[in-house]
Backbone as CSV, one residue per row, in Angstrom:
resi,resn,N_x,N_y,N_z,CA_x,CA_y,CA_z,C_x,C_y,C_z
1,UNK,-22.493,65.221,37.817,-21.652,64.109,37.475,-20.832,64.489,36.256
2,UNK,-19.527,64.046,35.848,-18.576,64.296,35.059,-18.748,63.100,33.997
3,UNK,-18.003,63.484,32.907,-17.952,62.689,31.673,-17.066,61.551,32.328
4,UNK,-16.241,61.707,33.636,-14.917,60.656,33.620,-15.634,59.694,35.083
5,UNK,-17.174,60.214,35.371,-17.729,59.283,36.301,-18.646,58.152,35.870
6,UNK,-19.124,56.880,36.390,-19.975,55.823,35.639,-20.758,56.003,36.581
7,UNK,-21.463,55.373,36.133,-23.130,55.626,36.400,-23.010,54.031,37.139
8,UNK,-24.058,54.075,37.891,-24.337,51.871,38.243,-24.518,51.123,36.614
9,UNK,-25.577,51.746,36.362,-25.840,50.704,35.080,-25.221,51.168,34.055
10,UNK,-23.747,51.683,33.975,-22.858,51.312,33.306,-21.003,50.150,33.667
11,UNK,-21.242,50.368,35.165,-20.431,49.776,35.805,-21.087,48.392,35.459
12,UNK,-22.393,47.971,35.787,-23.141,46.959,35.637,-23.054,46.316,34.562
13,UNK,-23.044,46.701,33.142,-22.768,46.735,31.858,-21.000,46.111,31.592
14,UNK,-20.653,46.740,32.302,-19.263,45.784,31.839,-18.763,44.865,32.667
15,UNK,-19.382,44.765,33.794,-19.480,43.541,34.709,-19.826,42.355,34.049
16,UNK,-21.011,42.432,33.454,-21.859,41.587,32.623,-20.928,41.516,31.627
17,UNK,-20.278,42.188,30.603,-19.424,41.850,29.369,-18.280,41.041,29.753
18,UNK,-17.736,41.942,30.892,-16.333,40.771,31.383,-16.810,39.413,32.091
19,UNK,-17.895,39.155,32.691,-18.254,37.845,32.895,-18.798,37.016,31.726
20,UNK,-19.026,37.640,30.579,-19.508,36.689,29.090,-18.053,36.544,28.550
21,UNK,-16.661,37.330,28.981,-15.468,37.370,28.163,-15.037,35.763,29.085
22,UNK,-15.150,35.619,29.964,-14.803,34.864,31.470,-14.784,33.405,31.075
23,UNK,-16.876,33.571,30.733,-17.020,32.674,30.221,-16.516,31.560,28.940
24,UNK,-16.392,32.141,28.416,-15.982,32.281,26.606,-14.542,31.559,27.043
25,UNK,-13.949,32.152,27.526,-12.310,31.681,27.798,-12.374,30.748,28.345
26,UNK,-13.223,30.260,29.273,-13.470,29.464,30.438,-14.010,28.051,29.589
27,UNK,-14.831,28.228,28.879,-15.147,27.233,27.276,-14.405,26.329,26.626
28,UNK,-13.340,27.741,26.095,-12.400,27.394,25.114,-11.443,25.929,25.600
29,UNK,-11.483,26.781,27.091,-10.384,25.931,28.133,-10.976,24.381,28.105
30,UNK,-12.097,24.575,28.500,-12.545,23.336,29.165,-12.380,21.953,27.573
31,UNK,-12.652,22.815,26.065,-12.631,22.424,24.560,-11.001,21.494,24.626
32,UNK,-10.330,22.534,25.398,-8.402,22.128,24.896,-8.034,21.180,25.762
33,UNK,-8.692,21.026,27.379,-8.386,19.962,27.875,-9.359,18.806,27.463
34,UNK,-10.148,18.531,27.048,-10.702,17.565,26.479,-10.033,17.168,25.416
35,UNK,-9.593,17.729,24.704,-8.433,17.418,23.531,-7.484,16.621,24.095
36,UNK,-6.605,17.493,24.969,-5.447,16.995,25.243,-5.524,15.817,25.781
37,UNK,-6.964,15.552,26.846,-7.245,14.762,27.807,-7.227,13.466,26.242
38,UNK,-8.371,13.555,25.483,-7.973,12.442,24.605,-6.715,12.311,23.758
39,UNK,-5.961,13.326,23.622,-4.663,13.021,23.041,-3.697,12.205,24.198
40,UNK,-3.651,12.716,25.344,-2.856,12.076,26.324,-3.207,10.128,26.618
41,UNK,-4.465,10.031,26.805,-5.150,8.810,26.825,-4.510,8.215,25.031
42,UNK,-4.866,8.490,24.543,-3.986,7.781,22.907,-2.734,7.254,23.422
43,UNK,-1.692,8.323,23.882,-0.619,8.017,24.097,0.261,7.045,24.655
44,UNK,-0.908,6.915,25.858,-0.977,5.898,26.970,-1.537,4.454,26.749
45,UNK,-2.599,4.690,25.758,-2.370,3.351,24.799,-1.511,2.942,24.150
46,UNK,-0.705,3.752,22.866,0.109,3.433,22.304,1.502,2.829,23.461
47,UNK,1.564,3.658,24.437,2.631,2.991,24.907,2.302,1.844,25.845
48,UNK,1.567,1.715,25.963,1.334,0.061,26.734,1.248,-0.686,25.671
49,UNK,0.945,-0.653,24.670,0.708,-1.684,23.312,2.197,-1.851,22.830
50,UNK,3.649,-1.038,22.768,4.958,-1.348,22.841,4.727,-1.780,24.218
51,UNK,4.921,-1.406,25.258,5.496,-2.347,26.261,5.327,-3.611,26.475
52,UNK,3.656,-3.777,25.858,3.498,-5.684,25.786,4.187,-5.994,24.476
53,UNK,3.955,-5.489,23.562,4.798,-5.849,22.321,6.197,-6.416,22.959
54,UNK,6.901,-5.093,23.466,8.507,-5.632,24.162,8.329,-7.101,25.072
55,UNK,7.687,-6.884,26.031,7.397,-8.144,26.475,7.160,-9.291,25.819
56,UNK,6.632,-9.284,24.899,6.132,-10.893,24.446,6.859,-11.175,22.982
57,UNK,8.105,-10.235,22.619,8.845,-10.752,21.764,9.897,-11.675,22.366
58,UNK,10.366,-12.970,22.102,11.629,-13.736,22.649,12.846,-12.838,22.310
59,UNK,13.239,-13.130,23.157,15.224,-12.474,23.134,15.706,-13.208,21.724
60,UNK,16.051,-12.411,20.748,16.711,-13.496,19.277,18.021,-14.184,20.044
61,UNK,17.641,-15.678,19.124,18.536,-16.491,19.781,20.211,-16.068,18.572
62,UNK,21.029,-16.699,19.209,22.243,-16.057,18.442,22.056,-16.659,17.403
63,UNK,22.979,-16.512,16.238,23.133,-17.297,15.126,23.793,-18.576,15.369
64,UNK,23.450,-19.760,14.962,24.141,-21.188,14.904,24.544,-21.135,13.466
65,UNK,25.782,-21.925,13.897,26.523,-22.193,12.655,26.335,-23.699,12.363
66,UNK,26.587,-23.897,11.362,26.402,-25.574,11.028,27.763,-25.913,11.302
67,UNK,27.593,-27.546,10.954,29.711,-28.207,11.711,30.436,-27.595,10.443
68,UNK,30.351,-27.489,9.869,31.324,-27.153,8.729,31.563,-25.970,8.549
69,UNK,31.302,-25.242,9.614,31.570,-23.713,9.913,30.479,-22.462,9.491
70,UNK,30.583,-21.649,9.003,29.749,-20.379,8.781,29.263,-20.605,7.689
71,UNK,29.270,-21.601,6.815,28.007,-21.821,5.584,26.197,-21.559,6.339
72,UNK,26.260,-21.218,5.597,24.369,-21.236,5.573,23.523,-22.963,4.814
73,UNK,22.591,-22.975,5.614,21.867,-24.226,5.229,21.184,-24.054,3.833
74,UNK,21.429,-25.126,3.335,20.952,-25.101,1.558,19.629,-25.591,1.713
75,UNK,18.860,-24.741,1.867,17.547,-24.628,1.696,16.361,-24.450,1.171
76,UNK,15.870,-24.613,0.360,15.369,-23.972,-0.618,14.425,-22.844,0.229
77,UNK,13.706,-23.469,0.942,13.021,-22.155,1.730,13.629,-21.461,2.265
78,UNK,14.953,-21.847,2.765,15.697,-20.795,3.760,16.479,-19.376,2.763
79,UNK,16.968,-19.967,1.684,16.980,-19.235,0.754,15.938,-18.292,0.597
80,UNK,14.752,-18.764,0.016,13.992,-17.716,-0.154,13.485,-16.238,0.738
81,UNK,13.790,-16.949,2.430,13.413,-16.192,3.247,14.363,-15.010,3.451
82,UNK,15.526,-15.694,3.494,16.646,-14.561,3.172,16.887,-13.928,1.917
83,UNK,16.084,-14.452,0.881,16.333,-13.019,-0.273,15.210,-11.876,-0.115
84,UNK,14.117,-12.274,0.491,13.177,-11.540,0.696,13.831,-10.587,2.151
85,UNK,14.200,-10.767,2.759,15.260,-9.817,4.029,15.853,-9.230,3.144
86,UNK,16.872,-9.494,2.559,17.551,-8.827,1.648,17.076,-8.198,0.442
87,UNK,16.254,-8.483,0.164,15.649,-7.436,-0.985,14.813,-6.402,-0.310
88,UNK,14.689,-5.916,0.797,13.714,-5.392,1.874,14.184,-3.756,1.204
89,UNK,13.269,-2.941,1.085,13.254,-1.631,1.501,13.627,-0.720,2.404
90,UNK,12.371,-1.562,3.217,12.468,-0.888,4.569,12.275,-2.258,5.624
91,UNK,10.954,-1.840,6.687,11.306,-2.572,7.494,9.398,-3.344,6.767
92,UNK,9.420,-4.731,7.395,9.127,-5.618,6.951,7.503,-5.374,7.446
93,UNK,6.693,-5.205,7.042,5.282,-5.831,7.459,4.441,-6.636,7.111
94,UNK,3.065,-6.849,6.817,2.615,-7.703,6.604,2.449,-7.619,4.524
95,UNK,2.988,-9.050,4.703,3.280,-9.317,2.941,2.602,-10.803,2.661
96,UNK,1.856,-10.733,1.651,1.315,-11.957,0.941,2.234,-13.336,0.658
97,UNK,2.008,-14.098,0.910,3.104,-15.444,0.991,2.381,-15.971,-0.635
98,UNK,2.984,-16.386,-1.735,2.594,-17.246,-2.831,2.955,-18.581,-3.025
């Protein structure tokens, strides 16, 4: 036999290594779709939670004007509600009423 021939129980030997490499990969795999599988499921929550959101907001009704044309109602609350819009940052979430 030659240095460039294998023997069985060396053919055997890397049979066995490439089926532990097989495995291993085969692992990893099964690790990344479980991931994804719960990243995808998130997603699918989040977007049904906008789609009822979209759903169950009313269409904004237009602006009404009062008879005396495009004045705004002297309000004292209505005032306030609109300086707080207008003093806004960003977009509005949940804020303490005093």
């Amino acid at each position: 036999m030659t240095s460039g021939e294998l023997t069985l129980g060396a053919v055997l030997v890397r049979l066995e290594e490439r089926e532990r490499e097989i495995a291993a990969q085969a692992e990893q795999t099964r690790e990344q779709i479980t991931q994804l599988t719960a990243m995808l499921d998130e997603l699918g929550r989040a977007a049904e939670e906008v789609r009822i959101t979209r759903k169950t907001l009313p269409e904004p009704a237009p602006p009404t004007l009062s008879a005396a044309g495009s004045e705004l109602p002297d309000k004292a609350a209505y005032q306030e509600i609109i300086a707080v819009f207008s003093g806004a940052d960003g977009p509005l979430g949940r804020f303490q009423v005093q």
